[in-house]
Backbone bond lengths (Angstrom), bond angles and torsions (degrees), N, CA, C in turn:
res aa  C-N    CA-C-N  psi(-1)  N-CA   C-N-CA  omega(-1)  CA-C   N-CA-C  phi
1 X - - - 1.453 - - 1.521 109.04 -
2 X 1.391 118.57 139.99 1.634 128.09 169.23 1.705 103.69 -42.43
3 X 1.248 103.31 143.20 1.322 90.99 142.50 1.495 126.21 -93.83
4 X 1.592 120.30 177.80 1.224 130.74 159.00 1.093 153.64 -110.89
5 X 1.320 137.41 166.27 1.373 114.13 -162.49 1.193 95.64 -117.47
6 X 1.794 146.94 159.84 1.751 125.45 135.31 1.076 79.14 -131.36
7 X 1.554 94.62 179.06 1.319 122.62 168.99 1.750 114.43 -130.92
8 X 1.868 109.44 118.34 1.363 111.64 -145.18 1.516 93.48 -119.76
9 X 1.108 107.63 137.60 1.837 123.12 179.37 1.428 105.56 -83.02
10 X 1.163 137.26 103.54 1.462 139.80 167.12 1.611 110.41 -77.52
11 X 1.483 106.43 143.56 1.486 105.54 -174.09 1.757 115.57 -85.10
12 X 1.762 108.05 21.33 1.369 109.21 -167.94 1.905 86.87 -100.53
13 X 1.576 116.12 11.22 1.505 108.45 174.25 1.329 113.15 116.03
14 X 1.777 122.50 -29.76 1.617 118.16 -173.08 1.496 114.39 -119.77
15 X 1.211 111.14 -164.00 1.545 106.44 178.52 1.624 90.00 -134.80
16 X 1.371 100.96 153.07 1.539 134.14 149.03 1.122 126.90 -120.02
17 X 1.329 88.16 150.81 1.873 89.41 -169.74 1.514 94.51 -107.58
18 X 1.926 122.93 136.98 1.253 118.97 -169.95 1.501 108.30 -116.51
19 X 1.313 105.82 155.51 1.737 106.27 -169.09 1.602 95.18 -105.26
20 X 1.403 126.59 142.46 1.329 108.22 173.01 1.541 90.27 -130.84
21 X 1.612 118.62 153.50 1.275 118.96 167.28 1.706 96.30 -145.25
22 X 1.279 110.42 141.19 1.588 123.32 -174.45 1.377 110.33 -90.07
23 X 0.827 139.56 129.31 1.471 146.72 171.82 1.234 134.04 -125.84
24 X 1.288 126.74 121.31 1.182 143.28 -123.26 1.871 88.44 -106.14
25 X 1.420 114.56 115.34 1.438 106.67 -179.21 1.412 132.27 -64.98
26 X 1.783 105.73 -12.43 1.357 124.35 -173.81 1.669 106.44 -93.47
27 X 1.371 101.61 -17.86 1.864 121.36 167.41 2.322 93.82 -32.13
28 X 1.426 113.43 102.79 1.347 82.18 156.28 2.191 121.53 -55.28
29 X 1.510 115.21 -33.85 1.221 106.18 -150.63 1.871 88.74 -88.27
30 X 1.166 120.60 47.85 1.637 104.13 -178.91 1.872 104.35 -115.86
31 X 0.942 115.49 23.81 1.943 144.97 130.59 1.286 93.11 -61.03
32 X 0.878 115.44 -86.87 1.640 123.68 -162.80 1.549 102.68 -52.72
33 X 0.976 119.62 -74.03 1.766 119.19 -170.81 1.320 119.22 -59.87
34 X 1.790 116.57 8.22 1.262 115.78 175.46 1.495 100.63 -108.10
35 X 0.940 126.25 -12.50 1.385 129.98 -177.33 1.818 104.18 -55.96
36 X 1.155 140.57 -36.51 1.018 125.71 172.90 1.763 123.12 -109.72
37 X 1.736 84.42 47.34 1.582 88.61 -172.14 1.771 111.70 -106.75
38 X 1.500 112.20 142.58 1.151 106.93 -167.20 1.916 110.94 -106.07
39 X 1.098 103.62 7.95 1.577 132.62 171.39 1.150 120.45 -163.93
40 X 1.562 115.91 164.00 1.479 123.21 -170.04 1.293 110.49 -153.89
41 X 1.632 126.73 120.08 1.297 140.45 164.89 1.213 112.04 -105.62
42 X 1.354 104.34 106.83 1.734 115.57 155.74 1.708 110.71 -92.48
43 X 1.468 114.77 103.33 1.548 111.05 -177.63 1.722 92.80 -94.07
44 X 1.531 78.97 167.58 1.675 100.46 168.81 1.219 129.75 -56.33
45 X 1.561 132.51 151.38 1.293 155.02 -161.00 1.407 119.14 -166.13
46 X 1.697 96.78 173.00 1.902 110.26 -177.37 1.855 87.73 -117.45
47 X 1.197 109.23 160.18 1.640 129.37 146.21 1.381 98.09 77.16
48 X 1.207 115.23 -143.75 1.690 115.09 -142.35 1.777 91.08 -143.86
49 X 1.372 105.46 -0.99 1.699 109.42 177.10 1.753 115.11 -61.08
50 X 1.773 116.05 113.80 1.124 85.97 173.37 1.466 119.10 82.70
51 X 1.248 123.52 -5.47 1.392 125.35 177.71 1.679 106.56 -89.92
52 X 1.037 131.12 -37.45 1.779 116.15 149.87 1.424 126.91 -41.48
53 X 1.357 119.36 -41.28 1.227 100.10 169.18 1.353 129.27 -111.72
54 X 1.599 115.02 18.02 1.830 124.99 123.65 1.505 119.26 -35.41
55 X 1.785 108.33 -49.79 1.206 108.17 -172.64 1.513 98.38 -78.90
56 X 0.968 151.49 -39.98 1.110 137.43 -168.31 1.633 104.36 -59.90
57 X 1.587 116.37 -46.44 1.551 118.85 -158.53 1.590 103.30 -56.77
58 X 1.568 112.94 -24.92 1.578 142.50 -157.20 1.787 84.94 -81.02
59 X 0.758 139.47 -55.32 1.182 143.26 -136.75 1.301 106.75 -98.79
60 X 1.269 118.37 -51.25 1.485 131.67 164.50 1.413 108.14 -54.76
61 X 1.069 137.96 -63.37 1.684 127.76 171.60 0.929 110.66 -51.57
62 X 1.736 126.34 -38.67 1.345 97.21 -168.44 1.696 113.65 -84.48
63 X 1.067 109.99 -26.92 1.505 128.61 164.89 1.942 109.27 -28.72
64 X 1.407 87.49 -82.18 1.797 112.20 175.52 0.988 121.19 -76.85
65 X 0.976 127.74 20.58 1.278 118.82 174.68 1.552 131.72 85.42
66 X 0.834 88.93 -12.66 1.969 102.70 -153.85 1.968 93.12 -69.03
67 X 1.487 98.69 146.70 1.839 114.88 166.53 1.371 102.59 -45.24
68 X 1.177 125.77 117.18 1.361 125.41 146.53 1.287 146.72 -114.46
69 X 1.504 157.00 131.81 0.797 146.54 -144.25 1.616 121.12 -161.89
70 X 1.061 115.88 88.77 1.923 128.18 -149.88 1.974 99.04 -108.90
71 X 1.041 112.42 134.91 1.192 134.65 -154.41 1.258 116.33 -125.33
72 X 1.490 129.05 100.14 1.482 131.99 178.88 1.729 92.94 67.52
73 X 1.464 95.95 -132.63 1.357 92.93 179.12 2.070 136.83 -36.40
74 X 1.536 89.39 -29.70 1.180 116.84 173.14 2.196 112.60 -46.72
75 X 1.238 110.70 -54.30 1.305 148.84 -161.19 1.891 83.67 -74.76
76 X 1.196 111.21 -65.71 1.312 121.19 167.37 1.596 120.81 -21.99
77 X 1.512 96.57 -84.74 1.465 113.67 -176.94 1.848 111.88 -49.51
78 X 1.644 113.27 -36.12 1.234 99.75 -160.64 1.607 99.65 -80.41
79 X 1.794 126.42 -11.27 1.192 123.24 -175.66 1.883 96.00 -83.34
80 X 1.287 142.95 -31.37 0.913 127.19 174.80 1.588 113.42 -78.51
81 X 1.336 126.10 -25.42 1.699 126.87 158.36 1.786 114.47 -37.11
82 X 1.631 104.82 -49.20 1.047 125.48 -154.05 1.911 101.13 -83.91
83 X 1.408 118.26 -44.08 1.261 124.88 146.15 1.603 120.38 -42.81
84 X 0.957 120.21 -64.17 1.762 117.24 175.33 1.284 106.16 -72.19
85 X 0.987 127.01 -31.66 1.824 103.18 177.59 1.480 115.89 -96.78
86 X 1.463 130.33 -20.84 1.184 119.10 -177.63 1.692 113.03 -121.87
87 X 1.189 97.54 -26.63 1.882 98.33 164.29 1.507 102.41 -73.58
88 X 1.259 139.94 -50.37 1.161 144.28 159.87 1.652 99.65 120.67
89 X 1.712 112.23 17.10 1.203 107.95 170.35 1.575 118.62 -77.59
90 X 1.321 122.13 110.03 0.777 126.97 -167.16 1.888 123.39 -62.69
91 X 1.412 97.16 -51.30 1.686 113.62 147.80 0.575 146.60 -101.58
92 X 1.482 101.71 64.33 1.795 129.71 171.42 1.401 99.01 -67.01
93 X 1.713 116.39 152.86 1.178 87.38 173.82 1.897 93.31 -170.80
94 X 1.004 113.96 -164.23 1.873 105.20 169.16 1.212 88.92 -126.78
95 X 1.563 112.50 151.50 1.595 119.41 166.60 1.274 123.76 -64.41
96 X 0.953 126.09 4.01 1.762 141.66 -171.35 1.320 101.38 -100.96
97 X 1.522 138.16 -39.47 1.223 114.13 164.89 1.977 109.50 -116.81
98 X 1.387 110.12 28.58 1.245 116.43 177.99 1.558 115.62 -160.38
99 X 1.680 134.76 57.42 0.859 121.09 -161.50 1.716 123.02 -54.10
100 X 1.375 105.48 -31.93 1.243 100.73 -170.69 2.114 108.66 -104.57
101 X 1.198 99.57 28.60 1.295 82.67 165.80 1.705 119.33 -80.51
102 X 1.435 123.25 174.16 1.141 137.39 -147.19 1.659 106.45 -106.28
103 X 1.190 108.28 -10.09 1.679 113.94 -161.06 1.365 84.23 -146.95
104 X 1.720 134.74 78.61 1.416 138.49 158.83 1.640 126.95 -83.94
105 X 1.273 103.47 65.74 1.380 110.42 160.09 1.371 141.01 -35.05
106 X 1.221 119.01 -40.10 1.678 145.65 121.12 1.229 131.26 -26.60
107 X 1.212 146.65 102.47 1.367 117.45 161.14 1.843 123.58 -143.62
108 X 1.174 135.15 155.11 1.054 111.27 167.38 1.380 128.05 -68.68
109 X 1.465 107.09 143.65 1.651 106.97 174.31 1.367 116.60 -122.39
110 X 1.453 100.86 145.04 1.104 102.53 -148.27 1.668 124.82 -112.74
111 X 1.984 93.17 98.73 1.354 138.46 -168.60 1.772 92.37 -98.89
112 X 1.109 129.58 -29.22 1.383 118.15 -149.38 1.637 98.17 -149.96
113 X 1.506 115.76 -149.05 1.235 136.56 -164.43 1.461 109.21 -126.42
114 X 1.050 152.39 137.82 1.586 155.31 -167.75 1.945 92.08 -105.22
115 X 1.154 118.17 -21.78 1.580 113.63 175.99 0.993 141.51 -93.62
116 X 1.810 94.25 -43.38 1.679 125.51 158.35 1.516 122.69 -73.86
117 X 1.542 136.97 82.78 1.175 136.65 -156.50 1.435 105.53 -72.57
118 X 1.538 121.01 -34.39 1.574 108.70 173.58 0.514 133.81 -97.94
119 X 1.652 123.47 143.49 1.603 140.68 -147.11 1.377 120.11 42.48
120 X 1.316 126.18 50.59 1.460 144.88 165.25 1.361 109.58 -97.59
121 X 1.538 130.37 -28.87 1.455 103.43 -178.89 1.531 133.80 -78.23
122 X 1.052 99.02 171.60 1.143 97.54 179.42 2.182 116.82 -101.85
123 X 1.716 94.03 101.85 1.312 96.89 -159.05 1.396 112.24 -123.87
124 X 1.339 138.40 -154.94 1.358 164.39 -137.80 1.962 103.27 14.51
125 X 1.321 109.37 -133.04 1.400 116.92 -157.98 1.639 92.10 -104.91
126 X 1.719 100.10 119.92 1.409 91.58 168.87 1.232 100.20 -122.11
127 X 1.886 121.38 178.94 1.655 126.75 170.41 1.145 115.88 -55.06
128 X 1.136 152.64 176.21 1.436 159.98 118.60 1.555 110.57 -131.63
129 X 1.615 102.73 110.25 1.472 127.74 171.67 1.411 125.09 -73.37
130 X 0.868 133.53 79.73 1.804 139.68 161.87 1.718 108.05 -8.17
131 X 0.554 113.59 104.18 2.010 130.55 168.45 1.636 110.28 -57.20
132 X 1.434 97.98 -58.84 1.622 118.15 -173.14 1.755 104.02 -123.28
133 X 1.410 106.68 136.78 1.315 97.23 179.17 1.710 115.01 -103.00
134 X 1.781 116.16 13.38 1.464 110.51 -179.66 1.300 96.12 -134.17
135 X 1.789 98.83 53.51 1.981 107.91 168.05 1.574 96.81 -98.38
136 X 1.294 102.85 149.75 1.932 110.08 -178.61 1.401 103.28 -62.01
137 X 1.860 131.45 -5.45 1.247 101.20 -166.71 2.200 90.07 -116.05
138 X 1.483 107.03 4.35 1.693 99.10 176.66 1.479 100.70 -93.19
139 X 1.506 112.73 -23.12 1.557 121.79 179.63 1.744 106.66 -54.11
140 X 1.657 99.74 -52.45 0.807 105.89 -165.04 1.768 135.72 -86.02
141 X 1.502 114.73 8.48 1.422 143.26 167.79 1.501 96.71 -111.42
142 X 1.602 137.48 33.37 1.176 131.21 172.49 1.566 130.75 89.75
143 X 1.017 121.46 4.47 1.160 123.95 -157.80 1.646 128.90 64.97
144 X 1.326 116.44 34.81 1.456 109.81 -141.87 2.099 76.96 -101.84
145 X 1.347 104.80 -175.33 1.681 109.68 -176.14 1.530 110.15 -93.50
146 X 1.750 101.72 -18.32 1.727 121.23 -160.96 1.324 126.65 -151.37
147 X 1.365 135.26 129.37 1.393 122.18 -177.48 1.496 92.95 -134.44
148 X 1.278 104.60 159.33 1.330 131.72 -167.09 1.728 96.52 -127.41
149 X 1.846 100.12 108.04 1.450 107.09 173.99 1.664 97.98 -142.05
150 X 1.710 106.69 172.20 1.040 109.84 -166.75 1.294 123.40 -101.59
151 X 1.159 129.01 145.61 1.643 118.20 -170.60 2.076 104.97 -116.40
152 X 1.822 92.98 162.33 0.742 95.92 173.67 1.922 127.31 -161.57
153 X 1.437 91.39 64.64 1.485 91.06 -161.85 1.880 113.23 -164.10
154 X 1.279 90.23 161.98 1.804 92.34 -168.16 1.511 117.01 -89.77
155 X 1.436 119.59 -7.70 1.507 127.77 -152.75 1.942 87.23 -136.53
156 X 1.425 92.89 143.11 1.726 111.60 172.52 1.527 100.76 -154.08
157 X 1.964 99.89 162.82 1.425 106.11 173.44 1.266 121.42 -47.51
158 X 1.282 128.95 144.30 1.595 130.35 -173.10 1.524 85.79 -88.90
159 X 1.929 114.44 117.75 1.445 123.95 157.85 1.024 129.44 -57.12
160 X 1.561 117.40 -24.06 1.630 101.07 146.11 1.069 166.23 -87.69
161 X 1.795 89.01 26.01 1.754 105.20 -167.09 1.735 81.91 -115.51
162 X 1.466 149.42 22.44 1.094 137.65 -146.82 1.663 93.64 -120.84
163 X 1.073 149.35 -0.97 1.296 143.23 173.42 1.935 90.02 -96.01
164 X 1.391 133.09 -65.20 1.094 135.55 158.71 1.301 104.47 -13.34
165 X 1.161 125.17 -77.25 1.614 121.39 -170.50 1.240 124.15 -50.62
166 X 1.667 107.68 -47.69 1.551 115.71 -163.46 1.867 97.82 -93.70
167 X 1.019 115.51 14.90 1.871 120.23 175.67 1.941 84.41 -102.72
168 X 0.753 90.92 -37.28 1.991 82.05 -179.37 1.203 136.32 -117.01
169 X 1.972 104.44 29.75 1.329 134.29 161.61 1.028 132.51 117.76
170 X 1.104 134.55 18.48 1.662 149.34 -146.00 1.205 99.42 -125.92
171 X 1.141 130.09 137.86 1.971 120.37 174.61 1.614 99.22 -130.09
172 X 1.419 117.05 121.41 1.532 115.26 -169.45 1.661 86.12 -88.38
173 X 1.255 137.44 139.47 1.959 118.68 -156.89 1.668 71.93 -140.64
174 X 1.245 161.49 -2.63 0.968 175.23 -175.42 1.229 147.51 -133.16
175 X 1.517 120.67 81.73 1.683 124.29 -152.99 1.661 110.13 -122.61
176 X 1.382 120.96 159.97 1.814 111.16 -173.21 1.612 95.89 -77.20
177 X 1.136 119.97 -161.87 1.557 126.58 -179.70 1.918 114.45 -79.65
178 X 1.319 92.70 -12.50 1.722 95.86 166.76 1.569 109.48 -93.49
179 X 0.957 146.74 -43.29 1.723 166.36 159.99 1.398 102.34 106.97
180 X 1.343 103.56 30.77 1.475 111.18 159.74 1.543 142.77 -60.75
181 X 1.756 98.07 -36.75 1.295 138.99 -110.93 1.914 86.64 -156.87
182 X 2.091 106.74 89.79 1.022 100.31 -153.01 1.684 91.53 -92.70
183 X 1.417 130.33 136.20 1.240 119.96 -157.52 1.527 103.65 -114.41
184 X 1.718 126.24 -44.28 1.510 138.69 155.00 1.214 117.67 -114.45
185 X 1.499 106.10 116.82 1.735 109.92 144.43 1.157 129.19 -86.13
186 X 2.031 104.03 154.31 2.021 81.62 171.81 1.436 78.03 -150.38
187 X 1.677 116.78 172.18 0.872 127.43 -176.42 1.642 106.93 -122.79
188 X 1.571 106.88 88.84 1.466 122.91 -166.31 1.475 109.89 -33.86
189 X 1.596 127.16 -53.68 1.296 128.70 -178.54 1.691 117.00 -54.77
190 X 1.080 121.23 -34.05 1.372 150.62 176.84 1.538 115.22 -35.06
191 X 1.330 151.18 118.34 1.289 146.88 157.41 1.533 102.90 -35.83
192 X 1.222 121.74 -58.74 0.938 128.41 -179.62 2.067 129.41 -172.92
193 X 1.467 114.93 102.17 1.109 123.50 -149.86 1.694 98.04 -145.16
194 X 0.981 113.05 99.61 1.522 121.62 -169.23 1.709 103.47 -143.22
195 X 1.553 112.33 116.95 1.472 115.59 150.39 1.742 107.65 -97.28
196 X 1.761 104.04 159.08 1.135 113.92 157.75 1.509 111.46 -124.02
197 X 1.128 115.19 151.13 1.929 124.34 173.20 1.681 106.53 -82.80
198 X 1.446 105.91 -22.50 1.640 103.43 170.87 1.622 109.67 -97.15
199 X 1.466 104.83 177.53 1.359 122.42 166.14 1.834 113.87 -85.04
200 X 1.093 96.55 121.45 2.061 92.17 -177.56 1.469 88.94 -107.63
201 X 1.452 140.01 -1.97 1.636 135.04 171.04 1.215 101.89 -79.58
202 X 1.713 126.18 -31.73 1.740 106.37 -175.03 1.720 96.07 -81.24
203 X 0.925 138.35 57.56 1.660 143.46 150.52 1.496 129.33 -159.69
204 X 1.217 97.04 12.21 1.703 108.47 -158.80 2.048 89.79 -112.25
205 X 1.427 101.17 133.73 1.088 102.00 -166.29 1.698 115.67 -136.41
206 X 1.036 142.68 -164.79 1.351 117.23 -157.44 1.933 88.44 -124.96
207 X 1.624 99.90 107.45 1.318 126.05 171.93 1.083 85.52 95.45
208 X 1.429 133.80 45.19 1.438 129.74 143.74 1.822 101.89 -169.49
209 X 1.717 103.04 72.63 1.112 121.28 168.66 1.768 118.18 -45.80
210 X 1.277 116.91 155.50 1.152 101.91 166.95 1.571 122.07 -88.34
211 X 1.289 118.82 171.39 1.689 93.79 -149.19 1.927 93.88 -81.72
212 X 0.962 126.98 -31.26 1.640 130.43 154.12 1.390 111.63 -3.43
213 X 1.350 110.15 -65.07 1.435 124.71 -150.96 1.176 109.86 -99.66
214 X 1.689 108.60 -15.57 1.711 102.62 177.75 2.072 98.34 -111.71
215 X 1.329 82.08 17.71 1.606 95.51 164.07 1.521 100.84 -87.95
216 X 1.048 119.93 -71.16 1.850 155.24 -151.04 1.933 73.95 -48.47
217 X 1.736 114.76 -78.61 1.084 115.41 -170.43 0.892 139.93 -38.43
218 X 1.714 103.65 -48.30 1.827 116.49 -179.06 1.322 103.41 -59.42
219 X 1.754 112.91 -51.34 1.871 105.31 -175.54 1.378 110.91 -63.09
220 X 1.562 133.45 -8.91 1.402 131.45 169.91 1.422 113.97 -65.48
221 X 1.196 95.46 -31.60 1.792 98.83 -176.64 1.694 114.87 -110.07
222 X 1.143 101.48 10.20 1.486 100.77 175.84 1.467 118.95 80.14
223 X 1.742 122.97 18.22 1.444 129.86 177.61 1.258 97.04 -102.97
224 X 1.164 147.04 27.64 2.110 126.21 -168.47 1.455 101.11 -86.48
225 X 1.030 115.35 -4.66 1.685 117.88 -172.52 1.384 96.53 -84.70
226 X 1.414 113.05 -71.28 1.268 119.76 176.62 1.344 122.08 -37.71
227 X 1.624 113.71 -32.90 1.476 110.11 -173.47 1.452 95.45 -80.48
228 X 1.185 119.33 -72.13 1.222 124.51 171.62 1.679 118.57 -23.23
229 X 0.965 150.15 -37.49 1.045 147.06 -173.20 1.766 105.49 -83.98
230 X 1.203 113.42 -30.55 1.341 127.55 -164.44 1.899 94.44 -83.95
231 X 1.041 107.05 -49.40 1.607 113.98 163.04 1.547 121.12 -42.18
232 X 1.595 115.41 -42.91 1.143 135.59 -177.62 1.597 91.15 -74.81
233 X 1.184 133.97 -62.10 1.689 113.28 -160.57 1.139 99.87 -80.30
234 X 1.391 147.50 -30.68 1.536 154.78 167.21 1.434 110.29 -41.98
235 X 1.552 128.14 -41.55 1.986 138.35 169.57 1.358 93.19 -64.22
236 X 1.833 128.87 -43.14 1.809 106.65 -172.01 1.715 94.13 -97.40
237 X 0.928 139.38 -46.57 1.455 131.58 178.32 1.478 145.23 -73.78
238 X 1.288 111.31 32.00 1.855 125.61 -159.86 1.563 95.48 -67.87
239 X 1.737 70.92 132.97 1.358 111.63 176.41 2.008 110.54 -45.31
240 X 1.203 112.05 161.63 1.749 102.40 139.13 1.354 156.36 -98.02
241 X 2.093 77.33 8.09 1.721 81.63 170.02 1.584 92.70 -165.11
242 X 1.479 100.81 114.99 1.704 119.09 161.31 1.239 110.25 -111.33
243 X 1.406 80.46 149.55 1.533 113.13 -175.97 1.539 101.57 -95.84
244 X 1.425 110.51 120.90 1.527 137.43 170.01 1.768 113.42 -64.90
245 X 1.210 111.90 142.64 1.366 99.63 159.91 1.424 118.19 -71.86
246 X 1.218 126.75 9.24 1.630 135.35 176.06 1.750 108.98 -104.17
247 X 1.241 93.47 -0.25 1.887 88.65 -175.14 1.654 101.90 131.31
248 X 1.420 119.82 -146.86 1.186 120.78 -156.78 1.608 103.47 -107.48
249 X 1.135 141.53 169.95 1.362 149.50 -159.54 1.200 151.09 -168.17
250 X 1.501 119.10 65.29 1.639 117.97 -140.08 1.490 116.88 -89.42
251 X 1.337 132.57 97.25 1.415 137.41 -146.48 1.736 103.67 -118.35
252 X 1.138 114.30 118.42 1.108 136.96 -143.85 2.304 93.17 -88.24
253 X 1.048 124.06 136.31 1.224 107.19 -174.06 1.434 104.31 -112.18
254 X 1.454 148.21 154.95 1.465 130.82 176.52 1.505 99.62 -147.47
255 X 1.834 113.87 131.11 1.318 129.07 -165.31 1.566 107.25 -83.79
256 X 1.155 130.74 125.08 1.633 134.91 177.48 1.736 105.44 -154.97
257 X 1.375 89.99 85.12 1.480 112.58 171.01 1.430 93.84 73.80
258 X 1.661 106.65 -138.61 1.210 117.03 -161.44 1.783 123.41 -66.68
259 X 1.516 111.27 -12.98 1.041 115.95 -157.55 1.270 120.28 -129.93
260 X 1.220 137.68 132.57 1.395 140.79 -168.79 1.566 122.91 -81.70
261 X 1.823 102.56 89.75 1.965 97.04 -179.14 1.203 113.59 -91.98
262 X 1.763 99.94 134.77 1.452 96.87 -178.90 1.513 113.90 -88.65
263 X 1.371 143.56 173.91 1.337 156.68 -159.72 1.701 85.74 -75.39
264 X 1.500 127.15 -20.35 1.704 100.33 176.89 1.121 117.45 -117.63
265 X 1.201 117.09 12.16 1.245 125.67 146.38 1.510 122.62 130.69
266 X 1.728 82.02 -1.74 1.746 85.80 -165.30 1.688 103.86 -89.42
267 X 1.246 115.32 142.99 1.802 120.69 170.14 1.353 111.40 -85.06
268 X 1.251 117.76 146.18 1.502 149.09 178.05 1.715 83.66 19.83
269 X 1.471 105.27 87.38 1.982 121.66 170.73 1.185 90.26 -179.53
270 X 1.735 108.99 173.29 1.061 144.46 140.36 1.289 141.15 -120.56
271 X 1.402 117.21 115.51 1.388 117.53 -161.65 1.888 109.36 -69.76
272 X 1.536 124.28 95.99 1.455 104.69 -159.75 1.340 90.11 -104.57
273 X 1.226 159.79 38.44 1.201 156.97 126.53 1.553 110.40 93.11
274 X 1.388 106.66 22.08 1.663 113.71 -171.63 1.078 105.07 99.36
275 X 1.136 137.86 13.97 1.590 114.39 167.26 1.718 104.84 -137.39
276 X 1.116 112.18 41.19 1.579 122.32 179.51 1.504 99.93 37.82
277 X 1.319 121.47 -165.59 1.718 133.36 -160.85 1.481 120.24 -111.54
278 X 1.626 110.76 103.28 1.219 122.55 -155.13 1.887 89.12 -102.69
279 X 1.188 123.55 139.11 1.412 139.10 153.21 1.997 119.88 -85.04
């Protein structure tokens, strides 16, 4: 596939212009073609195609440093990367392309049927509750407590491999309303290393990125501070009128002492509906 070019407006004031090139995980040379990469998207998928060299893309960011940002299945692979290289389980693995391995990081949950394929997933817009509120990815949807994104898939982190993980660096900063149900990882030491269990592309729209992706970017180019900081005065200073990723949105702000409540209830945030806080 070509690559591409855009040119993306960051809310720290400038523009960059971004290079994108697609890479094919079954590519033997995509080792090689990541070597001069300054971000990395592993999106979501079905089956076992190509999932070695997910793990590799997983491994290399987290290794080098590089922005990362893994998506549904994506979010997946980098927690079983993160199992084989630093738990040292070697067959870590998800039950979807390994039922009987011994170390299932992966697993199905059970929303549906493993036999009956239709209408088993687990889909439309669910909660996702913030754990920590000064993780790069609650900073970065506004400071808000909760976002509402959409899901789309049969397999999640196995909750009982999740104390294991986060004792050897992993912070799940994102859980459903049971905290069963691991929704964001990030890897605190990390420039930037964030999976999600939802889709942030079914709401992300063109000049109203989702805030994920204009995360992923800014740390590609060396602005996440800037964005991030701009996020930080935006949770104490809201606007009187944001723009939704659904259209336009006039949210009324009201002063009571130290802290700024908005008309839905949330304090010093903004609820941006998945696409963090667009002006």
């Amino acid at each position: 596939m070509l690559p591409s070019i855009g040119l993306l407006n960051l809310c720290s004031g400038g523009f960059v212009l971004a290079y994108f090139r697609f890479i094919f995980s079954i590519d033997p040379l995509n080792s090689f073609l990541m070597q001069g990469a300054d971000g990395i998207l592993v999106p979501g998928g079905f089956g076992d195609r190509g999932v070695q060299g997910k793990i590799l893309a997983a491994k290399h960011a987290r290794e080098k440093d590089v922005p990362f940002l893994g998506i549904c299945l994506g979010m997946q692979i980098a927690v079983i990367e993160f199992a084989r290289s630093v738990l040292g389980l070697q067959d870590a693995n998800s039950t979807e392309f390994d039922p009987e391995t011994k170390n299932p990081c992966v697993i199905f949950m059970p929303e549906g049927s493993k036999t009956h394929m239709g209408g088993t997933m687990r889909l439309g817009s669910r909660r996702t509750y913030f754990e920590f509120a000064d993780c790069k990815s609650a900073k970065l949807y506004g400071g808000v407590s909760f976002v509402d994104e959409r899901h789309r898939h049969r397999y999640e982190v196995n909750p009982n491999m999740t104390s294991q993980l986060e004792d050897a660096g992993l912070s799940f900063v994102g859980k459903d309303e049971t905290g069963h149900r691991m929704e964001i990882v990030e890897l605190p030491d990390h420039p930037y290393f964030i999976g999600v269990q939802f889709h942030p592309e079914f709401k992300s729209r063109p000049g109203k990125p989702s805030a994920l992706f204009l995360g992923l970017i800014a740390a590609a180019c060396g602005q996440l501070e800037a964005v991030l900081q701009h996020y930080d005065h935006v949770s104490l200073v809201v606007p009187k009128k944001i723009v939704m990723s659904n259209g336009q949105s006039t949210i009324k702000a009201h002063q009571n002492g130290n802290a700024t409540k908005l008309s839905n209830g949330l304090v010093n945030g903004v609820y941006s509906n998945g696409n963090g806080v667009h002006f």
